[in-house]
C-alpha positions as CSV (number, residue, x, y, z in Angstrom):
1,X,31.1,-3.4,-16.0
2,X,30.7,-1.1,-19.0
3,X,28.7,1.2,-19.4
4,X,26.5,2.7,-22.9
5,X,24.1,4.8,-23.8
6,X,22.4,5.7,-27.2
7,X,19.8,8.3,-28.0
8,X,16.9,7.2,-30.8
9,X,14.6,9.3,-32.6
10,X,11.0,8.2,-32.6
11,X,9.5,9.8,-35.4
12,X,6.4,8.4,-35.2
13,X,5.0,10.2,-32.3
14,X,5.3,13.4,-34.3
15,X,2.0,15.4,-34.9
16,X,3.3,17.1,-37.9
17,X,5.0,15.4,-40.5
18,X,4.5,17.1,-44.3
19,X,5.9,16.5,-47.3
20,X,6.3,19.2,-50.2
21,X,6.9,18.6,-53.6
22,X,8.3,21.6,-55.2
23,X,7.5,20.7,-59.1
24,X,9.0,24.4,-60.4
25,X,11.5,22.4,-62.8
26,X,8.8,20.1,-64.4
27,X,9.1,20.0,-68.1
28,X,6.7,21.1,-69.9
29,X,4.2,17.6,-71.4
30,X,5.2,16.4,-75.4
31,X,2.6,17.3,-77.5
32,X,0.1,15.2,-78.6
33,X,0.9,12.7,-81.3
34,X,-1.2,13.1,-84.5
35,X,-0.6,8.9,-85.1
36,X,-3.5,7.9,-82.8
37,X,-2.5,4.8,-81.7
38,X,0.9,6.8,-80.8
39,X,-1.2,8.8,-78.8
40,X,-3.2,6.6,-76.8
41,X,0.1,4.7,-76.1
42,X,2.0,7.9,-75.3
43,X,-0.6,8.8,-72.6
44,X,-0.8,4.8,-70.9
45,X,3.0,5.7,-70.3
46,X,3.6,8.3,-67.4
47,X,6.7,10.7,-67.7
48,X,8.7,11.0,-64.5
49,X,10.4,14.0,-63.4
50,X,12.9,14.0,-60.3
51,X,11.4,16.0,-57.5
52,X,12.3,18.8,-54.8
53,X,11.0,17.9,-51.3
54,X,10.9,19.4,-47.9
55,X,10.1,17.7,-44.5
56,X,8.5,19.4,-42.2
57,X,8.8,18.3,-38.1
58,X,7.5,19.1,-34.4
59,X,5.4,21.5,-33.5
60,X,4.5,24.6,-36.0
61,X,3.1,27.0,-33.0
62,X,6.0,25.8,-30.7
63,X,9.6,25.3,-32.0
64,X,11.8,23.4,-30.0
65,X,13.6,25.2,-27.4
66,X,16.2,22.9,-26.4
67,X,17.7,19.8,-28.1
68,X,17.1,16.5,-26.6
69,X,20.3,15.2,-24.1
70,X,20.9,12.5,-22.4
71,X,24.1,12.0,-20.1
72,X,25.7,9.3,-17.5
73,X,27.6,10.4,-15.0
74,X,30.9,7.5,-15.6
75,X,30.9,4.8,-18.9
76,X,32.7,2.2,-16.3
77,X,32.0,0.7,-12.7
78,X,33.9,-1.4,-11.0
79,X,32.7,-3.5,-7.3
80,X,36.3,-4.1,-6.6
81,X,36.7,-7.5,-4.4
82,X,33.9,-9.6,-3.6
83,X,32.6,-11.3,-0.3
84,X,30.7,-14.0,-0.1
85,X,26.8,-12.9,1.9
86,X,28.0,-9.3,1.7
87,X,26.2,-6.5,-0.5
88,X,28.1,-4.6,-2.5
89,X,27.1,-1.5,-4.4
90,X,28.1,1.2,-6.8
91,X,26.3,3.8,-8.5
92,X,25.8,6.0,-11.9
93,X,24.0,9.4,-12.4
94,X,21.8,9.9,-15.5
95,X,20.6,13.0,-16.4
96,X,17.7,14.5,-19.1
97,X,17.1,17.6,-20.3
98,X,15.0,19.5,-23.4
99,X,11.8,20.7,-24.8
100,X,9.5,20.6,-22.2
101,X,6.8,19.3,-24.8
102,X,9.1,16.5,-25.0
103,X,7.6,12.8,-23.6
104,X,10.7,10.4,-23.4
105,X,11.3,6.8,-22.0
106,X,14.8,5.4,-20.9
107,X,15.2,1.4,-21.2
108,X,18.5,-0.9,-20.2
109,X,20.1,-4.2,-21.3
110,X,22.9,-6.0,-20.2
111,X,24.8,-8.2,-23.5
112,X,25.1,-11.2,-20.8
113,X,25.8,-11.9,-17.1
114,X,28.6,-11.0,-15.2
115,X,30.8,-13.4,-16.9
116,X,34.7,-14.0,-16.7
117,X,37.2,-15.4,-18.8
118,X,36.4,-19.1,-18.3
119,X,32.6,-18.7,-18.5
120,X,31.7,-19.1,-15.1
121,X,29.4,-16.4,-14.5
122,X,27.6,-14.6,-11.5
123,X,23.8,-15.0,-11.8
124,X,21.0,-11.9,-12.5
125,X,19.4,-11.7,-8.9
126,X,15.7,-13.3,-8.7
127,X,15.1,-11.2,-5.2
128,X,14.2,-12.5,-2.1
129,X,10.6,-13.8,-3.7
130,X,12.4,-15.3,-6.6
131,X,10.4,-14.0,-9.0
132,X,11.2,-10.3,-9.7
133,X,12.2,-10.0,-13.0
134,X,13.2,-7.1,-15.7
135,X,10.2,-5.8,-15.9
136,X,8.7,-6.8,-12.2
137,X,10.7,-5.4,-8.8
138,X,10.8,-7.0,-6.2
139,X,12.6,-6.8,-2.4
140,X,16.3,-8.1,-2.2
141,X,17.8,-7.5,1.5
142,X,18.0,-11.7,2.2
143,X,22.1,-12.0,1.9
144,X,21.9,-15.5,1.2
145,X,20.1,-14.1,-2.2
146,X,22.8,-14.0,-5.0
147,X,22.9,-12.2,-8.0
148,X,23.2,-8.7,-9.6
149,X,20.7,-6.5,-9.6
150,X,19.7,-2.2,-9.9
151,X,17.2,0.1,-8.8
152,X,16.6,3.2,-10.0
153,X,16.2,6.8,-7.1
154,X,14.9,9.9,-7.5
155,X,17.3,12.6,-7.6
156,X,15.6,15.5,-9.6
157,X,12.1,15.0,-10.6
158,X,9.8,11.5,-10.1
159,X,10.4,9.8,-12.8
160,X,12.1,6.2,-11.8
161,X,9.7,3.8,-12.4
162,X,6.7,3.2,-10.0
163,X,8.2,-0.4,-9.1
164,X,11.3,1.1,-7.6
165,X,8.9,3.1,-5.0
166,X,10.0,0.9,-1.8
167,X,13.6,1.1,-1.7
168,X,14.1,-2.9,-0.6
169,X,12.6,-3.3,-4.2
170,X,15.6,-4.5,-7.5
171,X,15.4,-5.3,-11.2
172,X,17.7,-8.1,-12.8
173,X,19.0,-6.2,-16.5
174,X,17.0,-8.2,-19.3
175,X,18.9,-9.8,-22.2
176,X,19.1,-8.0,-25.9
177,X,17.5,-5.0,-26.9
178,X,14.3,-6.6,-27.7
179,X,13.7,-6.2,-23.4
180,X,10.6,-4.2,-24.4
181,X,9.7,-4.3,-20.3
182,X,12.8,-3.0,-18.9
183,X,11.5,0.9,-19.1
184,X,13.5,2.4,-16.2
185,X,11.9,5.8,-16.0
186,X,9.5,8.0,-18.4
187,X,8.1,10.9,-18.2
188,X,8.2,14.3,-19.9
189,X,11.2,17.0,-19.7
190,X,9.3,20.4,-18.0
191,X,12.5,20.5,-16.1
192,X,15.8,18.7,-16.2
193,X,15.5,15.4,-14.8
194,X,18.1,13.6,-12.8
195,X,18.0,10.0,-11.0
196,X,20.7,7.5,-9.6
197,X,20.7,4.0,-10.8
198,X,22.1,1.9,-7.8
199,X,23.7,-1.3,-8.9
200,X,24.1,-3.9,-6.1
201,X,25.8,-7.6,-6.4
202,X,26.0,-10.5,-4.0
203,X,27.9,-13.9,-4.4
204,X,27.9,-16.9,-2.3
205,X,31.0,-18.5,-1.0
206,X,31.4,-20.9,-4.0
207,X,31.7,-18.5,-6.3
208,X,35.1,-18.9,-8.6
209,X,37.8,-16.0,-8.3
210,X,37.8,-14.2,-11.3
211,X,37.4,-10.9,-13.4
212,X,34.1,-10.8,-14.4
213,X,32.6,-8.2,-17.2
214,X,30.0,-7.6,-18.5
215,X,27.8,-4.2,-20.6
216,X,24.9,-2.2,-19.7
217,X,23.4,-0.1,-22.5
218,X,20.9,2.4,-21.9
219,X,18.5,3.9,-24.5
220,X,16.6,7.4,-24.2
221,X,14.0,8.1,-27.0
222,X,12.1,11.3,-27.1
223,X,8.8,11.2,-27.9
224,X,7.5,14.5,-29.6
């Protein structure tokens, strides 16, 4: 299983954003035609002049003190063999550190199921309930329950998502990055922030020997 991240910039949260046009080199206007019909034309069409400009970002009373980072502990994770009814898990570390004005979010995706090269694929758990799903937890400890499935665990600060509180309770990875309800932890950097993201699969004893792959991308975007 592969592992990515990616870092996005959401401007849009930003209390200050001014633009200033610096018009120093404007030329000066023609003069006035004495052919009034010139004139009146001369004035319905406007004269452009390329412009200066200067963006201005954050806070004005509070410069940024730290840059935004994001980091995973390994880009690859391997559950070695499989057996049928038996849990296996593996884990990741991700870490979050900056302004402590900044607000941030961090979402996941997988690009498809665990899938090998003939297409036979192993499932995204349902839980034990059979209805948790990437944005809803739910327990998974039945080992007659197939699938793969994550939970995130506080390591540094409280910020894994309330779902994951009981620690019976797993997410399937939703599809695409349109998975607007797979937010895996939020919250805002006054220290550095570290959690564990606990992947756990489980196949049943007609599952097809194989390879199978697949790619987990996580997104972190600061809010400021």
């Amino acid at each position: 299983m592969q592992i990515n991240t990616d870092v996005q910039d959401n401007s849009s949260y930003n209390p200050v954003s001014q633009i200033s046009p610096d018009i120093s080199q404007k030329k000066p206007a023609p003069k006035p035609s004495k052919n009034p019909i010139s004139s009146q034309r001369n004035r319905m069409i406007p004269t452009l002049f390329p412009l200066k400009t200067s963006i201005q970002t954050g806070f004005r009373d509070q410069p940024s003190a730290h840059d935004f980072r994001f980091s995973i502990s390994d880009d690859a994770v391997s559950f070695g063999p499989l057996s049928p009814t038996d849990f296996i898990a593996r884990n990741i570390t991700l870490e979050l550190a900056g302004d402590p004005s900044y607000l941030y979010t961090v979402t996941g995706y997988e690009n498809h199921e665990l899938t090998d090269q003939y297409g036979d694929f192993i499932p995204n758990t349902r839980c034990d309930s059979e209805e948790c799903n990437e944005s809803t937890a739910g327990p998974w400890v039945n080992t007659l329950t197939f699938g793969l499935g994550y939970r995130c665990e506080n390591i540094k600060g409280n910020d894994c998502n309330t779902g994951f509180n009981d620690k019976t309770f797993f997410k399937p990875f939703g599809f695409g990055n349109n998975n607007n309800g797979a937010i895996i932890l939020s919250g805002i950097l006054n220290t550095t922030k570290t959690v564990q993201i606990l992947y756990q699969v489980n196949v049943s004893g007609t599952q097809h020997q194989g390879i199978y792959q697949n790619s987990i991308t996580y997104v972190a975007l600061p809010k400021y």
